[in-house]
N, CA and C atoms as an extended XYZ file, in Angstrom:
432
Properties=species:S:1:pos:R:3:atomname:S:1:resname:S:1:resid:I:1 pbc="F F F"
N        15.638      153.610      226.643 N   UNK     1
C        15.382      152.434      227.459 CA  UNK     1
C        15.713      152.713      228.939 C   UNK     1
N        16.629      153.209      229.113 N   UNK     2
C        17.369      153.781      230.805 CA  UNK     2
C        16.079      154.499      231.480 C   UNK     2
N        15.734      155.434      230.394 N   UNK     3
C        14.531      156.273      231.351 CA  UNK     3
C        13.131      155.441      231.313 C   UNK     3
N        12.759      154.965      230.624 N   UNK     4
C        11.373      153.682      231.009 CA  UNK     4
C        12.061      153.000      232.171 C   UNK     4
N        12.953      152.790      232.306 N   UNK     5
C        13.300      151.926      233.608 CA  UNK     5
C        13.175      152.826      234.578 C   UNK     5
N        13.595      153.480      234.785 N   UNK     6
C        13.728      154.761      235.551 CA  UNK     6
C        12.412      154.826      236.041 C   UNK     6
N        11.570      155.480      235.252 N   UNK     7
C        10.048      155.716      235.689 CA  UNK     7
C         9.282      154.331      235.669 C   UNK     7
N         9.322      153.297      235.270 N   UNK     8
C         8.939      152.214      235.885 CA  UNK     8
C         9.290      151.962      237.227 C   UNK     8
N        10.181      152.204      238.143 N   UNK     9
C        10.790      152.000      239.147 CA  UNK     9
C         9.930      153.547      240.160 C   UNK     9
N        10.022      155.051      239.325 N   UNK    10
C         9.491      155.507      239.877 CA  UNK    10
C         7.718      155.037      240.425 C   UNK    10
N         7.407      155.184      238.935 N   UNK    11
C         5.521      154.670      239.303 CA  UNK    11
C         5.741      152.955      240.468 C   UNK    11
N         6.586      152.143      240.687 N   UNK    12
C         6.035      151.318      241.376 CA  UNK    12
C         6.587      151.921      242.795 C   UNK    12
N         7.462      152.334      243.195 N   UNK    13
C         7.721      153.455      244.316 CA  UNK    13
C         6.371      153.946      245.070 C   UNK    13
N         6.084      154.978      244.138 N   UNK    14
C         4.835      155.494      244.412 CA  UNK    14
C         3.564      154.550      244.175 C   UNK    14
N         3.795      153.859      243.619 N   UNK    15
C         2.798      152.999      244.028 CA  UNK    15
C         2.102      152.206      245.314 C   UNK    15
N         3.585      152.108      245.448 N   UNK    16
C         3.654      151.093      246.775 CA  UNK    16
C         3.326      152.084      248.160 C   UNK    16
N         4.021      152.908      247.990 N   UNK    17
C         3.534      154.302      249.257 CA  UNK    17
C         2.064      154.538      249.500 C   UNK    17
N         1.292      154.549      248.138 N   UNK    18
C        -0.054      155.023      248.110 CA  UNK    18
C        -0.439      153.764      249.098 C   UNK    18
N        -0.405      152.291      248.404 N   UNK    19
C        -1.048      151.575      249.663 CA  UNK    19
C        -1.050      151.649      250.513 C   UNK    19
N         0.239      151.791      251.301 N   UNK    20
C         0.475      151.817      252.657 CA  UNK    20
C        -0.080      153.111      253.318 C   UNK    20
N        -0.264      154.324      252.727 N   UNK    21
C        -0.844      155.750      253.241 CA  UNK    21
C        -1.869      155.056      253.207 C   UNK    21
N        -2.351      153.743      252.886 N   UNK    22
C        -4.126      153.767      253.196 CA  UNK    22
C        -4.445      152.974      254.273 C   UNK    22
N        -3.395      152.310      254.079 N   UNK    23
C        -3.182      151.440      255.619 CA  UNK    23
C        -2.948      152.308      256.410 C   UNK    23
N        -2.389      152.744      257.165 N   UNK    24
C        -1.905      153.472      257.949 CA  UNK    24
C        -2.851      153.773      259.343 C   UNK    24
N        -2.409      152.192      260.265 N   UNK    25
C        -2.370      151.996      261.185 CA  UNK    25
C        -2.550      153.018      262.551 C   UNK    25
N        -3.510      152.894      263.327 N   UNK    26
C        -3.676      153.892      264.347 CA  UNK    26
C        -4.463      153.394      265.913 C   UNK    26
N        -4.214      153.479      267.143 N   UNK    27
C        -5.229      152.973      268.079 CA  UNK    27
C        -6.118      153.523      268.066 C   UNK    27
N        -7.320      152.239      268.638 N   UNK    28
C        -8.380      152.825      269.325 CA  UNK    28
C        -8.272      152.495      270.470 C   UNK    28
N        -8.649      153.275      271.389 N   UNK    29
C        -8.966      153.384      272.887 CA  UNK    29
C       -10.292      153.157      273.293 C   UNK    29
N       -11.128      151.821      273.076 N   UNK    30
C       -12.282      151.779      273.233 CA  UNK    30
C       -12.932      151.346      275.014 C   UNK    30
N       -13.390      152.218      275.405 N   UNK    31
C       -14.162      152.447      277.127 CA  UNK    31
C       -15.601      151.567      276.791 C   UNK    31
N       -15.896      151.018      277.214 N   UNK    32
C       -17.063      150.549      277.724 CA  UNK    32
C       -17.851      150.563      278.679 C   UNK    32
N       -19.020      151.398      278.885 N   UNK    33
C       -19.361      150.979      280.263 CA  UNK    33
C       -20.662      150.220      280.566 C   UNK    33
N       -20.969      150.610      281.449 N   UNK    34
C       -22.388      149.966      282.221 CA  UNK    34
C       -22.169      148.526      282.058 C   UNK    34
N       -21.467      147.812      282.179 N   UNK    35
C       -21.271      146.552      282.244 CA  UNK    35
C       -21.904      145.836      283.330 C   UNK    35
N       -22.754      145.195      283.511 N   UNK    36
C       -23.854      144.982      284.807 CA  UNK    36
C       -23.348      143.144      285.236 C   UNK    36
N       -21.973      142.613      284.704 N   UNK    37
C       -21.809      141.373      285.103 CA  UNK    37
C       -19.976      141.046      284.288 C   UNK    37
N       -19.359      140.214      284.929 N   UNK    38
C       -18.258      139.644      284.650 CA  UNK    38
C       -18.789      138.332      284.172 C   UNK    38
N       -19.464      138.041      283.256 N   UNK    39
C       -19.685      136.740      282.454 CA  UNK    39
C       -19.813      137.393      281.259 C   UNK    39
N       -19.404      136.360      280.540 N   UNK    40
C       -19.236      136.534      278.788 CA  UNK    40
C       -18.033      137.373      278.293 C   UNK    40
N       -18.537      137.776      277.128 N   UNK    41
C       -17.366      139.153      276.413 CA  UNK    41
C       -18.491      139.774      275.946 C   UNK    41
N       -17.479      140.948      275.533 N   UNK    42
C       -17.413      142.048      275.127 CA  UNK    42
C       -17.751      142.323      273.694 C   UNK    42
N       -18.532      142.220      273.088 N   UNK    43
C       -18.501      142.014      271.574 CA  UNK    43
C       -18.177      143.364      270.567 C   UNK    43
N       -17.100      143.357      269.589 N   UNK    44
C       -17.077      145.122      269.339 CA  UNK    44
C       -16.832      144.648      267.412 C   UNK    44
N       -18.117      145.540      267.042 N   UNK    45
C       -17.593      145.172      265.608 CA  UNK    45
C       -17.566      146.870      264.961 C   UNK    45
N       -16.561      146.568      264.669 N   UNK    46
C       -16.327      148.380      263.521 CA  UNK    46
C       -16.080      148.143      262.311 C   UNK    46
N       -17.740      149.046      261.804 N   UNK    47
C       -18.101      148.814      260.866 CA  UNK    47
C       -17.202      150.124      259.463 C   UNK    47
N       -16.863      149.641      258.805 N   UNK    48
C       -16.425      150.641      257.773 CA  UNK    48
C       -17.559      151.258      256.615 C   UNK    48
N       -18.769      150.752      256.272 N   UNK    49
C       -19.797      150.939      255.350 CA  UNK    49
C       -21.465      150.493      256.026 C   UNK    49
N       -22.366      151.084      255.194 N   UNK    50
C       -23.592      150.746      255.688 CA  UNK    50
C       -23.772      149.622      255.802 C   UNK    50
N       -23.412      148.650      254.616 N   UNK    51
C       -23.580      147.152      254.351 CA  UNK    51
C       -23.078      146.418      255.838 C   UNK    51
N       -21.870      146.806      255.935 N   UNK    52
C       -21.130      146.057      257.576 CA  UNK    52
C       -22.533      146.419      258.083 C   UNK    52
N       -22.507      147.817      258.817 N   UNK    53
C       -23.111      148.223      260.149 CA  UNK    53
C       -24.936      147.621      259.610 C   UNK    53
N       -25.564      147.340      258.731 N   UNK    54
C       -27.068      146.571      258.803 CA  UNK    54
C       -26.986      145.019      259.217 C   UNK    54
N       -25.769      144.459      259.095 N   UNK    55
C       -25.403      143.086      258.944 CA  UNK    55
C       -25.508      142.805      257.636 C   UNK    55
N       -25.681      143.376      256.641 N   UNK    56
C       -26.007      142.657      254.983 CA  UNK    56
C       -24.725      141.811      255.216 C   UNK    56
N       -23.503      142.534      255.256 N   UNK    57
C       -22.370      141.791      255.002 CA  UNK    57
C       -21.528      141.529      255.894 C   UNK    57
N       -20.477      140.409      256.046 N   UNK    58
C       -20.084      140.624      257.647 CA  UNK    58
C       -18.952      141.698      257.873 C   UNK    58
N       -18.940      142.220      259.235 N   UNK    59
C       -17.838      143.087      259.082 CA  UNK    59
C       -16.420      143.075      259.376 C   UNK    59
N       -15.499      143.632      258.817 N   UNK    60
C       -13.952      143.552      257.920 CA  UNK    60
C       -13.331      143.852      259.513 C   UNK    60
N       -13.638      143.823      260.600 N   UNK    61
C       -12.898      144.145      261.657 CA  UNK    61
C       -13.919      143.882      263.670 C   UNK    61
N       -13.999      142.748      263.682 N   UNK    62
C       -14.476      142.223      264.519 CA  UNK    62
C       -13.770      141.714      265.826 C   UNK    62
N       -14.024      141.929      267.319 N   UNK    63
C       -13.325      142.131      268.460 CA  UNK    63
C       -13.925      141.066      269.426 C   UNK    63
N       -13.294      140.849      270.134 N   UNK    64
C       -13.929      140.328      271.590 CA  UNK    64
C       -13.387      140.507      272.830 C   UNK    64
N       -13.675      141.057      274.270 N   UNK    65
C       -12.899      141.039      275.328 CA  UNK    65
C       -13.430      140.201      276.405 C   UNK    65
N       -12.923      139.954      277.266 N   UNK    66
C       -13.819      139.368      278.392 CA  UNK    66
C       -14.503      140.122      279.736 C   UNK    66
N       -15.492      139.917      279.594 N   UNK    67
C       -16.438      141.226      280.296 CA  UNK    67
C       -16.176      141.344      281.598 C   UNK    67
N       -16.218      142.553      282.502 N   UNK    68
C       -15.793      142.553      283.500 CA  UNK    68
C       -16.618      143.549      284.172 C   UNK    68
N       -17.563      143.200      284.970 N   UNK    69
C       -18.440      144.455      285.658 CA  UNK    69
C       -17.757      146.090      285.624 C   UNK    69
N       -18.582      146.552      285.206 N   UNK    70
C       -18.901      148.356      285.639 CA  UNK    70
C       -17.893      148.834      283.749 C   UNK    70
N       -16.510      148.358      283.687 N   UNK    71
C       -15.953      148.984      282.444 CA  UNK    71
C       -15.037      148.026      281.981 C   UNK    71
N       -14.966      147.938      280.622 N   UNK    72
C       -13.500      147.470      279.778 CA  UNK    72
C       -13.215      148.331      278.928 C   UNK    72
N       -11.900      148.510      279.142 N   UNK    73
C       -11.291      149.336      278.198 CA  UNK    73
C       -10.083      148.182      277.361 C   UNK    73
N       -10.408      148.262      276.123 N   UNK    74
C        -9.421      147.782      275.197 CA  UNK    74
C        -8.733      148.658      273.856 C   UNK    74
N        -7.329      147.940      273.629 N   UNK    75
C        -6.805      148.970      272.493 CA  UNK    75
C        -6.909      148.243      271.277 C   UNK    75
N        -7.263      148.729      270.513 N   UNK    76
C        -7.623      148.223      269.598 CA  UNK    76
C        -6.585      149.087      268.016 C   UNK    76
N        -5.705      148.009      267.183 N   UNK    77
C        -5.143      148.701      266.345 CA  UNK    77
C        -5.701      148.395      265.045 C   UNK    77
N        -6.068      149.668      264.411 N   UNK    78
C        -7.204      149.704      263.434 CA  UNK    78
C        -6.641      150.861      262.171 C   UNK    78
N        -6.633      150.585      260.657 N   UNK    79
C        -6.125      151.667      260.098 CA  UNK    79
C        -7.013      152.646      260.097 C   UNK    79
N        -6.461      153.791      259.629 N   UNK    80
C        -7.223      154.993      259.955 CA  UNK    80
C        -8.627      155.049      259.004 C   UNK    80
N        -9.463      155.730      259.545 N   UNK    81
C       -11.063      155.940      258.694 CA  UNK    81
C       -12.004      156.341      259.750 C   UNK    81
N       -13.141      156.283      258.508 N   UNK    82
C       -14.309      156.243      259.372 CA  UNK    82
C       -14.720      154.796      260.302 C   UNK    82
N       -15.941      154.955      260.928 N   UNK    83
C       -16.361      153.997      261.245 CA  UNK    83
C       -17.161      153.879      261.910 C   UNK    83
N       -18.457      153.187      261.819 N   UNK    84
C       -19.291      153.116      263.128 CA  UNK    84
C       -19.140      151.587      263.613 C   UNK    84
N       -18.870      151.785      265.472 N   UNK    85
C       -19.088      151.095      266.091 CA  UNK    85
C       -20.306      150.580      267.242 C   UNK    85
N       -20.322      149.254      266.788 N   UNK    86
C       -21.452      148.431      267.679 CA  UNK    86
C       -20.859      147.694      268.365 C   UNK    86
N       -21.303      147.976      269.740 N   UNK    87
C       -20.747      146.700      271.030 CA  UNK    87
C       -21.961      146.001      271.658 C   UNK    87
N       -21.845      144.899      271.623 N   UNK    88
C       -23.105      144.183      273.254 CA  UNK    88
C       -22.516      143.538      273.774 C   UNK    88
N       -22.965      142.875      274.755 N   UNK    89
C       -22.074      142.314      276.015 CA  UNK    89
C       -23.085      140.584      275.582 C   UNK    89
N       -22.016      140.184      274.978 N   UNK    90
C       -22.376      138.669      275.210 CA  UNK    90
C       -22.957      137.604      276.154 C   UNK    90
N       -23.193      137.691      276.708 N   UNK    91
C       -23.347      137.217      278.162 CA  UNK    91
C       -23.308      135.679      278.245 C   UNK    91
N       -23.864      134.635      277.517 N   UNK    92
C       -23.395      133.916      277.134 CA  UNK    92
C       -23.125      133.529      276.075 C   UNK    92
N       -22.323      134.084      275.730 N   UNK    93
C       -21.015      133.861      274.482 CA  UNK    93
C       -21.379      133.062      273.011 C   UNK    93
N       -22.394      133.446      272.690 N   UNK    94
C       -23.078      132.640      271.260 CA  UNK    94
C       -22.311      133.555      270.319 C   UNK    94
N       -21.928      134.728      270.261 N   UNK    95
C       -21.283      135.470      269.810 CA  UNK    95
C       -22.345      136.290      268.701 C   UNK    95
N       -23.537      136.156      269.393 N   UNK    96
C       -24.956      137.004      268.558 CA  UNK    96
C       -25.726      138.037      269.556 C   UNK    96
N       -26.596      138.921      268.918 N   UNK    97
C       -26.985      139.961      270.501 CA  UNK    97
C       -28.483      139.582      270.135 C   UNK    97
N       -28.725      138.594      271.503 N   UNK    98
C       -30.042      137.657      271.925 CA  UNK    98
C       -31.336      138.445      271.904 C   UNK    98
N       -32.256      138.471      271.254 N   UNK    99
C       -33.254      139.305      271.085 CA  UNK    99
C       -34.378      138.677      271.624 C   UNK    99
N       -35.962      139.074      272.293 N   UNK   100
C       -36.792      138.364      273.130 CA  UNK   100
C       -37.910      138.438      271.825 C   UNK   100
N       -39.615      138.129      272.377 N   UNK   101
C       -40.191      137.496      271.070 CA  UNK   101
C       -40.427      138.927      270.731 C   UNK   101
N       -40.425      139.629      271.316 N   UNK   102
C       -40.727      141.022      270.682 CA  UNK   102
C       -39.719      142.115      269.589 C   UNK   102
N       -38.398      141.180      269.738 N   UNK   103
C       -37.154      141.645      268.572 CA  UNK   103
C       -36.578      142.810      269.141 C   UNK   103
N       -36.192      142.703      270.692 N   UNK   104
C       -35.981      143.566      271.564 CA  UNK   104
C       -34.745      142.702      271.891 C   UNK   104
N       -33.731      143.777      272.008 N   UNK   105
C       -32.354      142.974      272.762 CA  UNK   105
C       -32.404      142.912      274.145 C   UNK   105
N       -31.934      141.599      274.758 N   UNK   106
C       -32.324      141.149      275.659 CA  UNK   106
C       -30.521      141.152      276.407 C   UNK   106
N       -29.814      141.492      275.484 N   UNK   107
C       -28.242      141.702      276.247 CA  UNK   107
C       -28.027      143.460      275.969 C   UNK   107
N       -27.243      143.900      276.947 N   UNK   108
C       -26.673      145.177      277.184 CA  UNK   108
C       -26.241      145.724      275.342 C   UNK   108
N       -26.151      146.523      275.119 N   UNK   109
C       -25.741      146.919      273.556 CA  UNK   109
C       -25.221      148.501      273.425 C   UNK   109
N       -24.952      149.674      272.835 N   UNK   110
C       -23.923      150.506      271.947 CA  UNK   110
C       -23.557      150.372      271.177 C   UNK   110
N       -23.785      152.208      271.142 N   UNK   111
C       -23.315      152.318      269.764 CA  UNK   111
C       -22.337      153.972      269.704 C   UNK   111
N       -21.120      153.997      268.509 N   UNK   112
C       -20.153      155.057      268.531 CA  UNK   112
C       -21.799      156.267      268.804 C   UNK   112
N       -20.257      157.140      269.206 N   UNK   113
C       -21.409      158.761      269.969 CA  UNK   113
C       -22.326      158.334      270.437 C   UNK   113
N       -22.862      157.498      271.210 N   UNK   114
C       -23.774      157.011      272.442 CA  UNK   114
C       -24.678      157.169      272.014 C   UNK   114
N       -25.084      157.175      270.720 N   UNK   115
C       -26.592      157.062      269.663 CA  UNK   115
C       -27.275      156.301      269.601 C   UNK   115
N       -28.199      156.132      269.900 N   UNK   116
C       -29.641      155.298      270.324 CA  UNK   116
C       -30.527      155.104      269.148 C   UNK   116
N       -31.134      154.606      268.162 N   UNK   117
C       -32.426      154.390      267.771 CA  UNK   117
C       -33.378      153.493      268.240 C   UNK   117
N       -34.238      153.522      268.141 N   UNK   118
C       -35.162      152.518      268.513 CA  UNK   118
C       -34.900      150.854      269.184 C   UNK   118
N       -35.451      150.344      270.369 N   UNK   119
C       -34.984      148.949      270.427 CA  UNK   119
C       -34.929      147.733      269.390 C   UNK   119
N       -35.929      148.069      268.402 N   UNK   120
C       -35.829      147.068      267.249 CA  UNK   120
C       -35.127      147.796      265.828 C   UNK   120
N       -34.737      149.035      266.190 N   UNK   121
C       -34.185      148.866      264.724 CA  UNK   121
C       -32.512      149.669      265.144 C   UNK   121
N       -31.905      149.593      263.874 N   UNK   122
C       -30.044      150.202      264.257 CA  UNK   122
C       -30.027      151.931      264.067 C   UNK   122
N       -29.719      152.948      264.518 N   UNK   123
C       -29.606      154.147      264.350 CA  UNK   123
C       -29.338      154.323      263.397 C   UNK   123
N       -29.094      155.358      262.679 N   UNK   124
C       -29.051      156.014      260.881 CA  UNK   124
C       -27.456      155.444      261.157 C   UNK   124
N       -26.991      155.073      259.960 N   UNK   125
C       -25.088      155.061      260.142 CA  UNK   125
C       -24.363      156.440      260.101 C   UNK   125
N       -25.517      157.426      259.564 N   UNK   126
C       -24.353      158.874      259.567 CA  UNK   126
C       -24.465      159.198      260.886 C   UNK   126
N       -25.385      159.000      262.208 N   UNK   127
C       -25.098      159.552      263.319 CA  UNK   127
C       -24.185      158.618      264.161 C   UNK   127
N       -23.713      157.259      263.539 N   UNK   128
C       -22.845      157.216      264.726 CA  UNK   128
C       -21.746      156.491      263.963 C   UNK   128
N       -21.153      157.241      262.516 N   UNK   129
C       -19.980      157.262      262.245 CA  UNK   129
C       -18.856      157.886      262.959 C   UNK   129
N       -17.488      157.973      263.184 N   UNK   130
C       -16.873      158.613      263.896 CA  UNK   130
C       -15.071      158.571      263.330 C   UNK   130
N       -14.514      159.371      263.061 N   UNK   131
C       -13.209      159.589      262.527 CA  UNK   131
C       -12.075      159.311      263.179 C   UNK   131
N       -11.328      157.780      263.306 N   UNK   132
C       -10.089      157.598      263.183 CA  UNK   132
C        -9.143      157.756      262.815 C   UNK   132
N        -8.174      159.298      263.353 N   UNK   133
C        -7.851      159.800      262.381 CA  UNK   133
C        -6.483      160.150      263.260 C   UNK   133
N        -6.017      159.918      264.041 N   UNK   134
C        -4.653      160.251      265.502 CA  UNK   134
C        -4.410      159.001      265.823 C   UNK   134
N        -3.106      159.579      266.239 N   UNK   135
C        -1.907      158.285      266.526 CA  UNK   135
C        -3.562      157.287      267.754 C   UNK   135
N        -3.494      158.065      268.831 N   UNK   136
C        -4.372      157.638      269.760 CA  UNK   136
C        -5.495      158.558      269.562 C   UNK   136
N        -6.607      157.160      269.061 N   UNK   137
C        -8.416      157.929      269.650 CA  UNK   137
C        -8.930      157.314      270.761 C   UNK   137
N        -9.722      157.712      271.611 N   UNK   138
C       -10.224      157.434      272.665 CA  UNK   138
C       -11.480      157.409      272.491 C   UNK   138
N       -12.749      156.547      272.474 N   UNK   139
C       -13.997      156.307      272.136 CA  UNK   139
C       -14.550      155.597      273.480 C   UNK   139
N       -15.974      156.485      273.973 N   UNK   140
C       -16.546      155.704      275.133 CA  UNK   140
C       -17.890      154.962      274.487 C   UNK   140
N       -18.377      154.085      274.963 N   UNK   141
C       -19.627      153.822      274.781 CA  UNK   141
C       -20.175      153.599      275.949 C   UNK   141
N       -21.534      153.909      276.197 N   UNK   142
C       -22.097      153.189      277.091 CA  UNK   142
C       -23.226      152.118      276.721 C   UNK   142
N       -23.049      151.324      277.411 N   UNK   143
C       -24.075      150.104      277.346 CA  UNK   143
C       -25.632      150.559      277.584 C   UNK   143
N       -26.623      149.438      277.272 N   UNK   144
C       -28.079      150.088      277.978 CA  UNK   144
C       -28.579      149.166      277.331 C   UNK   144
């Protein structure tokens, strides 16, 4: 009976460690640029899966700053992983990225590794996944 207790106490030990190694908390250093106005925010969603980054589902880690011509830089504390990030510049603050009749974004937008696809559709998610993986990461985007 002593040793079932024993290793009951061990396995929830280690149990409890494993979660937290998955948590395990880290900054981001996110740069923004081309910011062409100080109205609105900053919109930054980091996506952990394809589902987040298409919109199927909403995503598990969503930001806002207040926009400020030419750059914002914010820190952002995020556990460690992958992730692709999408930013647009709100401009007025509906908290959606405003598209014209042609399904063309009509506000500033980015994406992680400054990866571009097409104006109407989102880049592949494997090119602009990116590894959170140090105390401090530093990530630029530029707007366009």
């Amino acid at each position: 009976m002593k040793y079932i207790k024993l290793i009951m106490i061990i396995l929830l030990l280690f149990q409890s460690m494993c979660v937290f190694a998955e948590d395990e908390r880290v900054i981001m250093v996110l740069e923004v640029n081309n910011i062409e106005k100080s109205t609105g925010n900053i919109m930054i969603h980091l996506c952990r899966n394809q589902q987040e980054f298409s919109g199927s589902v909403p995503v598990a880690y969503a930001f806002f700053f207040p926009a400020k011509k030419n750059t914002v830089t914010a820190k952002i504390n995020i556990p460690k992983g992958m992730y692709a990030v999408k930013v647009f510049h709100d401009e007025n603050e509906n908290k959606i990225l405003d598209l014209n009749a042609a399904n063309h974004p009509i506000e500033k937008f980015g994406f992680s590794n400054n990866f571009f696809g097409s104006y109407s559709e989102l880049p592949p998610y494997d090119k602009v996944l990116i590894n959170i993986d140090k105390a401090e990461n530093f990530v630029r985007i530029n707007l366009r």
